[in-house]
N, C-alpha and C positions, 0 to 999 in steps of 0.2 A: 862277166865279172860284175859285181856289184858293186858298186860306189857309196861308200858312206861316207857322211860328215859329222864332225863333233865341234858344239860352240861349248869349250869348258865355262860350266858355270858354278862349280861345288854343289857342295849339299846346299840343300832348301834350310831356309831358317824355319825353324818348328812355329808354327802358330803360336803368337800369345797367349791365347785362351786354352788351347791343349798344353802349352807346360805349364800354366796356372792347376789345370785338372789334374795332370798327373803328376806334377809337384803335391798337389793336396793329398792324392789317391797314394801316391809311392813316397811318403817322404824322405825315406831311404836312397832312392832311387835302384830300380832296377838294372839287372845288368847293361841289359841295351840299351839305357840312357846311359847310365856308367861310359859304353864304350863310344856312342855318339860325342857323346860331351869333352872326353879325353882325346879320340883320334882321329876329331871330324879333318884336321888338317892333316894327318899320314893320309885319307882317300880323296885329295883334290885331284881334280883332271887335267891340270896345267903340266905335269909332264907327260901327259898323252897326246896331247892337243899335234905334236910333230908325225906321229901314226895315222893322221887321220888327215882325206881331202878335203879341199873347200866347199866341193859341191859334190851331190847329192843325198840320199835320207839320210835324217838325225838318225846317227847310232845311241846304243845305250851311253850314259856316263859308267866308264870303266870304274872310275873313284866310288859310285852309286853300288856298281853290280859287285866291287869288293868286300864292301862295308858290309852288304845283303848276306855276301859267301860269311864272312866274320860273324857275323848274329847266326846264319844258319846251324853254321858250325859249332858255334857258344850253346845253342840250344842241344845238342847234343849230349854236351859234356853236364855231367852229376845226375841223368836221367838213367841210369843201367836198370832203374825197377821195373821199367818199358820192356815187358817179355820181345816185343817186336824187334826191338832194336838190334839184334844184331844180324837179323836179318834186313835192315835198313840198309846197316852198314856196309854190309857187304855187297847190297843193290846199288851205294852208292861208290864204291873205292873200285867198281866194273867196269 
């Protein structure tokens, strides 16, 4: 059995200097800042932190690897021009 541990710590605060750049570059903001900025508190790790032991290797943050699944998935949607893609999908709903 493997032993993992989690110190919930949330998301990382974005660099100064990259939300100056891509506040300049995206004034709009992009989706993925759109959904960081709105639901960085729905992916906190404080209610996993009970799942998880005190001791041994840091596991992934659950809250990190949701957020990831959430943009992955966002990237999918409005792209149908992607002849690939449905063959993606299907590689990925296996």
């Amino acid at each position: 059995m493997v032993r993992v541990s989690m110190r919930a710590a949330g998301l990382p605060e974005v660099p100064e200097q990259t939300a100056l750049v891509a506040g300049a570059a995206f004034p709009k903001r992009v989706p993925a800042m759109r959904v960081r900025e709105k639901l960085a508190e729905v992916f906190s790790d404080e209610p996993f932190v009970a799942a998880f032991g005190v001791r041994g290797a840091p596991g992934l943050s659950p809250g990190m690897l949701a957020l990831v699944t959430v943009l992955h998935c966002r990237c999918f949607l409005g792209v149908s021009h992607i002849p690939q893609l449905p063959l993606i999908r299907r590689g990925v709903s296996s």
